[in-house]
C-alpha positions as CSV (number, residue, x, y, z in Angstrom):
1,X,-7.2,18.2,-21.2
2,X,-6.0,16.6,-18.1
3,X,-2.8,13.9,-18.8
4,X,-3.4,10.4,-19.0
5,X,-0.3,8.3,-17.6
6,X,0.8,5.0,-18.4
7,X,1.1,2.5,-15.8
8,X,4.9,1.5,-15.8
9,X,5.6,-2.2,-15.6
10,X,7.4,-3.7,-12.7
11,X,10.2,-5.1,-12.2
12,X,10.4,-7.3,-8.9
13,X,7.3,-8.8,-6.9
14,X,6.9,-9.9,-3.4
15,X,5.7,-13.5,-2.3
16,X,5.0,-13.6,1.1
17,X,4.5,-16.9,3.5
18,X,3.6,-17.6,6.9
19,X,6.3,-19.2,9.4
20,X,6.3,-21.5,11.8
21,X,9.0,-20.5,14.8
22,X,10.4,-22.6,17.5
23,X,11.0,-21.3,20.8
24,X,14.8,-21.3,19.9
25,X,13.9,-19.2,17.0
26,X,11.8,-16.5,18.2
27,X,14.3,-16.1,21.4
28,X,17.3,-15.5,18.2
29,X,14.3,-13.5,16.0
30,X,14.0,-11.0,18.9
31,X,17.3,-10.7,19.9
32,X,18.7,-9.9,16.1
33,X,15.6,-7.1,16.7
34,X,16.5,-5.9,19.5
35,X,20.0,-5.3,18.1
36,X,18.4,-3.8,15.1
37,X,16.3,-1.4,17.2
38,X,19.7,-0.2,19.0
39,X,21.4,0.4,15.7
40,X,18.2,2.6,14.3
41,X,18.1,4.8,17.3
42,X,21.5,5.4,17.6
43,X,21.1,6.3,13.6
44,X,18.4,9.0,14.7
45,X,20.4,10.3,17.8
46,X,23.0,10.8,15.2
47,X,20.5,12.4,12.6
48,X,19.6,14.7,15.4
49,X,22.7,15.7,16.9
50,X,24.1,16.6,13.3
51,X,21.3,19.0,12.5
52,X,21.6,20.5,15.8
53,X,25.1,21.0,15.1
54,X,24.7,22.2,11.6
55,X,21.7,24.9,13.0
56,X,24.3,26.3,15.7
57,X,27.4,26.1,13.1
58,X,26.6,26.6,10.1
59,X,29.7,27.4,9.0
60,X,31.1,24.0,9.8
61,X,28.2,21.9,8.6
62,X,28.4,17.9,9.2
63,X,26.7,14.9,7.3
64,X,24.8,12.2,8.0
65,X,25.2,9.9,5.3
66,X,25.2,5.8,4.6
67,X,28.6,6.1,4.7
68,X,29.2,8.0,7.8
69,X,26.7,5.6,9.7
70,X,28.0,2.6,8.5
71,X,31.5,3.5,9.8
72,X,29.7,4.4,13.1
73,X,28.2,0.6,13.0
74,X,31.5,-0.3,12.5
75,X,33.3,1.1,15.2
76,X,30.4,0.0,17.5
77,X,30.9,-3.6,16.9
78,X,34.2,-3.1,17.5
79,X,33.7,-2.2,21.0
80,X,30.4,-3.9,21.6
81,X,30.7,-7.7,22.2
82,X,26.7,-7.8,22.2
83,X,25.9,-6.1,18.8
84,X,29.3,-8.4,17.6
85,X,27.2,-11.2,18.0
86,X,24.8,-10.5,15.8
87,X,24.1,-11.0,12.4
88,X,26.5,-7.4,10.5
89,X,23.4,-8.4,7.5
90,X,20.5,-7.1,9.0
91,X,22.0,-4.2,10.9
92,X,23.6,-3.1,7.7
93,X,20.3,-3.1,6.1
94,X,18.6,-1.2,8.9
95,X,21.0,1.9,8.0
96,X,19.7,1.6,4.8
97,X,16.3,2.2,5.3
98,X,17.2,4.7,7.9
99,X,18.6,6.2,5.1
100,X,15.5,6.6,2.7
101,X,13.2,7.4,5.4
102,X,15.6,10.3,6.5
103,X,15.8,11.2,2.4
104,X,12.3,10.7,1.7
105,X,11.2,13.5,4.7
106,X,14.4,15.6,3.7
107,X,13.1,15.8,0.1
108,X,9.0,16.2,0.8
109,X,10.3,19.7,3.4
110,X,12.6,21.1,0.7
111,X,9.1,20.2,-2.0
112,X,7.3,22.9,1.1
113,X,4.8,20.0,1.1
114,X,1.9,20.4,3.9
115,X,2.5,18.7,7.2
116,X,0.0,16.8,6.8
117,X,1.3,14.9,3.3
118,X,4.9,14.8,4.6
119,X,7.0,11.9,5.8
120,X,8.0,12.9,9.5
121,X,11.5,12.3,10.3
122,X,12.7,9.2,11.3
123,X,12.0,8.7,15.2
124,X,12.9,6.1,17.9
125,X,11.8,2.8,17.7
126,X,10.6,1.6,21.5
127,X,10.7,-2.1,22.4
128,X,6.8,-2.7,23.2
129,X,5.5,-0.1,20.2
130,X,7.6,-1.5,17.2
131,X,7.1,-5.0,15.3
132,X,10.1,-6.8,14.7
133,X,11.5,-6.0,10.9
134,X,14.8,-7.6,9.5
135,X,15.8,-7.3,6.2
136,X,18.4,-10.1,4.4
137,X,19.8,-9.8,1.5
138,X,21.4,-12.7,-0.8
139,X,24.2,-13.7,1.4
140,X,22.2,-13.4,4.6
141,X,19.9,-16.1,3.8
142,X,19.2,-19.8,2.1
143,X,16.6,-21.6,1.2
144,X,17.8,-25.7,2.3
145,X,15.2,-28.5,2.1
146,X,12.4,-25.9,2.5
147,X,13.0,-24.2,5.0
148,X,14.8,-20.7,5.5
149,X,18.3,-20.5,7.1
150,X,19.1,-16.8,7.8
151,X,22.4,-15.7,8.9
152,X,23.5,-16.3,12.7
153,X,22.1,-19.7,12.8
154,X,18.3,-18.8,13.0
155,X,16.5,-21.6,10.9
156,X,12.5,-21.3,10.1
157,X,10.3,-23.5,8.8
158,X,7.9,-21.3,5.9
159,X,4.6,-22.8,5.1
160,X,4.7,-22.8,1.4
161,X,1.5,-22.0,-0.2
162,X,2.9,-21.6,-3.2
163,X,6.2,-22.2,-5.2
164,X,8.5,-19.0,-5.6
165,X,8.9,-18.5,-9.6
166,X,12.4,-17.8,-9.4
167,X,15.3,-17.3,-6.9
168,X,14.8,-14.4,-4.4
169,X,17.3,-11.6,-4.3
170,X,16.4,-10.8,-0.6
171,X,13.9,-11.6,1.8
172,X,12.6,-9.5,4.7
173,X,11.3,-11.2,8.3
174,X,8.7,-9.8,10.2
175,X,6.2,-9.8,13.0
176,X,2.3,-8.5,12.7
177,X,0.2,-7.0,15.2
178,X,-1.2,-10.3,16.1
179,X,2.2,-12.4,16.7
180,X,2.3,-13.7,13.4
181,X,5.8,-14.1,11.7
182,X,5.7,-14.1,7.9
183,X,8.6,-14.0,5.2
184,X,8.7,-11.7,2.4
185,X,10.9,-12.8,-0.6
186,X,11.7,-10.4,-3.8
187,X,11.9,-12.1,-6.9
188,X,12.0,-10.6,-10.5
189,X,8.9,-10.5,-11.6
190,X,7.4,-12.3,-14.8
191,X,4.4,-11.4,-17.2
192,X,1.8,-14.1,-17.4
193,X,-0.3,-13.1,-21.0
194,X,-4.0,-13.7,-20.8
195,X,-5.2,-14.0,-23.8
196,X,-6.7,-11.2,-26.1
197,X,-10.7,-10.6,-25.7
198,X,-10.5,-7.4,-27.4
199,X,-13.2,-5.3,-25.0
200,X,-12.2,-2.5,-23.2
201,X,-13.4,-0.9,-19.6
202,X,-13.8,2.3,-17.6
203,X,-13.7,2.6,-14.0
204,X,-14.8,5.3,-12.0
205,X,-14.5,5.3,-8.1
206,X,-17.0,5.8,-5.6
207,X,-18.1,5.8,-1.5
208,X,-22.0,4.3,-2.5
209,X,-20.2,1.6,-4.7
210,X,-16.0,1.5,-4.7
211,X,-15.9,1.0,-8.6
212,X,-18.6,1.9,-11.1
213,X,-17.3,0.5,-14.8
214,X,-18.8,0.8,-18.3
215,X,-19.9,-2.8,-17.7
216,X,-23.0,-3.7,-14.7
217,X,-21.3,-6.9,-14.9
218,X,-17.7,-5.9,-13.5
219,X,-19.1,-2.5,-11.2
220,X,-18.0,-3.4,-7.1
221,X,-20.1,-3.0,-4.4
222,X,-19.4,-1.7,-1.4
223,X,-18.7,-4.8,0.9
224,X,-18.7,-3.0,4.1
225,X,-16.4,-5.3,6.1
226,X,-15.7,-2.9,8.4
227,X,-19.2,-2.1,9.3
228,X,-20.0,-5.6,10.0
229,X,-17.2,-6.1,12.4
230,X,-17.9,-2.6,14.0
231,X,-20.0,-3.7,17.1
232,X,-16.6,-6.1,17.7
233,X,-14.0,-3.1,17.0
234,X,-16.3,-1.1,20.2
235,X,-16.1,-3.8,21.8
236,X,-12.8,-4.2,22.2
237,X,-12.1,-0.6,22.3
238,X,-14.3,-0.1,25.7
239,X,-12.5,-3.0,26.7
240,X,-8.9,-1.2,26.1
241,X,-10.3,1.7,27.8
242,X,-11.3,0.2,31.0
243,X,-7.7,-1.4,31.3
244,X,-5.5,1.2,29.9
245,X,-2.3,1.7,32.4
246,X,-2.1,5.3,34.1
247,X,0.9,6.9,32.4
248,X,4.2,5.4,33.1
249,X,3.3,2.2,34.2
250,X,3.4,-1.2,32.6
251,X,0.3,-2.3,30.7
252,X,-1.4,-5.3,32.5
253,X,-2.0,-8.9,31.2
254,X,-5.7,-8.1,30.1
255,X,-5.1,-5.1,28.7
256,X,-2.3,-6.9,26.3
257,X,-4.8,-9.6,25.8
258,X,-8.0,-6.9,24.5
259,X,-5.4,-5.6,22.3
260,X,-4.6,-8.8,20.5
261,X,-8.0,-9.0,20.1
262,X,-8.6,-5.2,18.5
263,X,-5.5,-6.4,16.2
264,X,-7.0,-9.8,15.3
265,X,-10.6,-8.0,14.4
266,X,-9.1,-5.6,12.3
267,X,-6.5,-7.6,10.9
268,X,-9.4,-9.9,9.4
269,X,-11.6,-6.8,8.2
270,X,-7.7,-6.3,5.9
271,X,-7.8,-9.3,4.5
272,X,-11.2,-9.8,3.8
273,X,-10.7,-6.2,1.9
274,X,-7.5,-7.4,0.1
275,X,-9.3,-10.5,-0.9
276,X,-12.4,-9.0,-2.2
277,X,-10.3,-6.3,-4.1
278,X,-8.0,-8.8,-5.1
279,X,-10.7,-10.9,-6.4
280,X,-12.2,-8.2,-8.7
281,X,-9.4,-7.0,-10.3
282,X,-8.6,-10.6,-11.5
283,X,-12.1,-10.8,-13.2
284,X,-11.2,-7.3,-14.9
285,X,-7.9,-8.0,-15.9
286,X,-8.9,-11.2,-17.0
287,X,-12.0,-9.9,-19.3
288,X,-10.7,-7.0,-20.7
289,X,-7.7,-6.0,-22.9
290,X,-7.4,-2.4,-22.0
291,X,-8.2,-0.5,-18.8
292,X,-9.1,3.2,-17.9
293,X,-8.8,3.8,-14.3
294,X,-9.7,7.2,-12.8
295,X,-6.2,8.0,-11.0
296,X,-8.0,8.8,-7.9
297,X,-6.3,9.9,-4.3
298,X,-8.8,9.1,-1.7
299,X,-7.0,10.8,0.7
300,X,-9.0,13.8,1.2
301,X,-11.9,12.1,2.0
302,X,-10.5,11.3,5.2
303,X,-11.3,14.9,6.2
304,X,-15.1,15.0,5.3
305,X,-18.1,13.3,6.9
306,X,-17.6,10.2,4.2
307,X,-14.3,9.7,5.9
308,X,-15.4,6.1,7.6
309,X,-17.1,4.8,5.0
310,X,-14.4,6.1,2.4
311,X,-11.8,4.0,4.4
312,X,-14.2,1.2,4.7
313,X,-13.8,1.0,1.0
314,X,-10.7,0.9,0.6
315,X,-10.1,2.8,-2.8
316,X,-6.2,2.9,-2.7
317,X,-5.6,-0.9,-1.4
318,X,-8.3,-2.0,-5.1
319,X,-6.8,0.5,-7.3
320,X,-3.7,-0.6,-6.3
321,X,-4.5,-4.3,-6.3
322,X,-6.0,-3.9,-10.2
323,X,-2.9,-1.9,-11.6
324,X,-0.8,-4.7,-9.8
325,X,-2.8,-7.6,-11.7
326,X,-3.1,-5.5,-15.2
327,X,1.2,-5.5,-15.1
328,X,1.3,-9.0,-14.3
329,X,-1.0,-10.1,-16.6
330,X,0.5,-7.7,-19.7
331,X,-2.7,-5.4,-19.8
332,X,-2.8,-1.9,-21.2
333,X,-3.5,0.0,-17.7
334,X,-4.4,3.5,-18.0
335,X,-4.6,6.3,-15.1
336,X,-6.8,9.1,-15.8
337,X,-6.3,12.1,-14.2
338,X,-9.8,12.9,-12.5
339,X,-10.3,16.4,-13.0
340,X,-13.7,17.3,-14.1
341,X,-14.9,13.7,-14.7
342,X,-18.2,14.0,-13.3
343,X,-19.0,17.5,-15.1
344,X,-18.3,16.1,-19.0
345,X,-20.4,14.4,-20.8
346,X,-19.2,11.3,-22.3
347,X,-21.3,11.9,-25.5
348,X,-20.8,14.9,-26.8
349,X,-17.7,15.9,-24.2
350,X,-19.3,19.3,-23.0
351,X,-18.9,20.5,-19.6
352,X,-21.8,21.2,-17.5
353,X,-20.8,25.5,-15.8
354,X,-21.0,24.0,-12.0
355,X,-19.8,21.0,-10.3
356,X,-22.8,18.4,-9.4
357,X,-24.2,18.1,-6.1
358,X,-23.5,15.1,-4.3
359,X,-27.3,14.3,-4.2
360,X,-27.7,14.6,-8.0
361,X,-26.9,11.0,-9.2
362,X,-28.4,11.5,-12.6
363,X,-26.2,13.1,-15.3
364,X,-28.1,15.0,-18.1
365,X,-26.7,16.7,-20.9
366,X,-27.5,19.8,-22.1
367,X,-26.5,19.8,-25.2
368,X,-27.0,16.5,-26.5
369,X,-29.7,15.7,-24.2
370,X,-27.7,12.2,-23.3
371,X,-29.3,10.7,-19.8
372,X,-27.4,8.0,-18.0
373,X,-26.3,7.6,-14.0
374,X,-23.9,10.2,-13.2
375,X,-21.1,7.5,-12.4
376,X,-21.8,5.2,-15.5
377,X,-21.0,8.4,-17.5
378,X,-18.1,9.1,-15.7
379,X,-16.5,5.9,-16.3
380,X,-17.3,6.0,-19.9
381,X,-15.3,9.5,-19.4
382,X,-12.5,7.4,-18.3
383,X,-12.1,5.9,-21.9
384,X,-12.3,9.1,-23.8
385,X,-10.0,10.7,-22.2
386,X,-7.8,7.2,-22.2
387,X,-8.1,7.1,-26.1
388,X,-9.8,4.2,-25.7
389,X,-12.2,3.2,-28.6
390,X,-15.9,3.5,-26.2
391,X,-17.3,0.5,-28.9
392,X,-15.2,-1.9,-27.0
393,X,-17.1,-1.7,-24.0
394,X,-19.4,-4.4,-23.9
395,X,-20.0,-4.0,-27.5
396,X,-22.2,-0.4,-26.9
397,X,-21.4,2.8,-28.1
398,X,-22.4,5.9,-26.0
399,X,-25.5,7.4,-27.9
400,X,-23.4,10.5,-28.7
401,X,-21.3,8.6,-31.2
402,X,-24.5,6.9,-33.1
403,X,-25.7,9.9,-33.6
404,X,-22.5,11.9,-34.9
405,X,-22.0,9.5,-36.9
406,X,-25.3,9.1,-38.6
407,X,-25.4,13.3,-39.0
């Protein structure tokens, strides 16, 4: 029987918060970037001359370690008046992501993962493609009178929505697609009990509805946010294409402009999926003590003909948001590996010899006779295999058990 894994609790959350930036601090934001971007390209020039180097030699094989790049940071402040005036905080912190993006690809070639599931190797960041990322740690920043000082004299104001919990351990400053700047601070992250209801769920993933569960109350419709904002998306698109620069030139003004508005349209179509997802899992978490989730990887579907729709959904960002909620509210979260789900009954627990058609949205048993939609009997699937007790489920038994028990 396929594995059932515990969702692991967490130990730091993110609180993120819009900023407001003067003139005098965007001018300092992008030049601290800029400085950034020099330092990661010279970190992949270096990455790439060293493998080149160790493919030609390899009897005198080199490294290209956090050690070795921060001496070569080092050495080019030294000499470098312009990266010397910068922030050594951010730049410092840059290496280190260079650094697990470099591991992270290393590790998924030596796994002989396909190319299509591996992290590419760490590549150039160009001025007008890549949005402005700097990462602080502890003594690179301060919170003062509510607003944030990061090192190098850059003050911003943050628009608190909400109070942090505790004190952040770092914060990370960054630019959107739109021209937004937000802060992202890390703080340990708390448990906030709900109280016990004793009722227990399944959830089952779909494309016709994102998440069927064992309750009509709590299943999720498919909200189609991207649909609705499709004839806007064209729009924009046509209007990209019409003023798209002939290679090697600079883009003009309103091509720049029909591309802030492609990124505002689908930045909105995010958010209103984050918020519906969001949403949903709160009413879960909140109504249920336990929780069997199918542990579903909607990434193939990106290669079938339910691809748009599929993404549309958005499976990973809702799964994602519910195990998220279940940790920070202290609820038993259990993935289910999917295997099979759709072919077992949850009555009885035979397997039907062939996989269902897509078309066939009824599931009957054939040895126990038990009728019910195919994805309401998958998520009740989701609790058997979870160990979950099915009773708990909106106080209904699958018709399997009433009957083994009355024989």
């Amino acid at each position: 029987m396929p594995v059932v894994k515990e969702a692991g609790e967490g130990g730091r959350a993110r609180y993120t918060y819009r900023l407001r930036v003067s003139s005098t601090a965007h001018a300092a934001l992008l030049a601290e970037w800029d400085r950034c971007r020099w330092v990661w390209n010279e970190c992949v020039a270096k990455s790439r001359a060293v493998h080149v180097h160790n493919k030609a030699h390899p009897e005198d094989r080199q490294t290209c370690g956090p050690a070795g790049l921060d001496k070569m940071l080092t050495e080019a402040r030294e000499r470098t008046p312009w990266l010397r005036a910068g922030s050594s905080v951010p730049q410092q912190q840059i290496i280190r992501d260079f650094g697990k993006a470099r591991a992270k690809a290393q590790k998924d070639i030596k796994e002989r993962l396909p190319l299509k599931q591996r992290a590419g190797m760490p590549r150039w960041k160009r001025k007008r493609e890549a949005d402005p990322t700097l990462n602080y740690t502890n003594r690179g920043f301060r919170l003062k009178n509510g607003r944030l000082h990061l090192a190098g004299g850059i003050v911003l104001t943050v628009v608190w929505s909400r109070e942090l919990p505790a004190a952040p351990s770092s914060v990370r400053v960054y630019r959107d697609s739109v021209g937004c700047w937000y802060a992202s601070f890390v703080v340990p992250a708390e448990a906030q009990p709900l109280p016990a209801t004793g009722a227990v769920i399944g959830i089952d993933w779909g494309v016709k509805e994102t998440a069927t569960t064992t309750s009509d109350a709590h299943d999720l419709p498919h909200a189609q946010h991207g649909k609705k904002a499709q004839a806007k998306l064209s729009r924009y698109d046509r209007m990209m294409a019409r003023r798209k620069p002939a290679k090697g030139q600079a883009a003009s003004k309103g091509y720049r402009e029909a591309k802030k508005l492609r990124a505002k349209a689908h930045k909105k179509v995010a958010r209103q999926r984050q918020d519906t997802g969001r949403k949903w899992a709160k009413r879960v978490v909140t109504d249920h003590d336990a929780i069997a989730v199918e542990d579903f990887r909607p990434r193939f579907l990106a290669r079938t003909s339910m691809a748009r729709k599929a993404a549309d959904a958005a499976i990973g960002a809702t799964k994602k948001a519910l195990i998220e909620m279940g940790r920070k509210h202290g609820r038993d979260v259990r993935l289910v590996h999917p295997a099979h789900t759709t072919m077992d009954c949850a009555s009885c627990g035979a397997r039907t010899k062939h996989a269902l058609p897509l078309s066939e949205r009824t599931y009957t048993c054939t040895t126990c006779g038990a009728v019910s939609s195919r994805d309401k009997n998958s998520a009740r699937v989701m609790l058997v295999r979870a160990g979950l007790n099915p009773a708990g489920a909106e106080g209904v038994r699958p018709l399997g058990a009433l009957l083994q028990e009355a024989a």
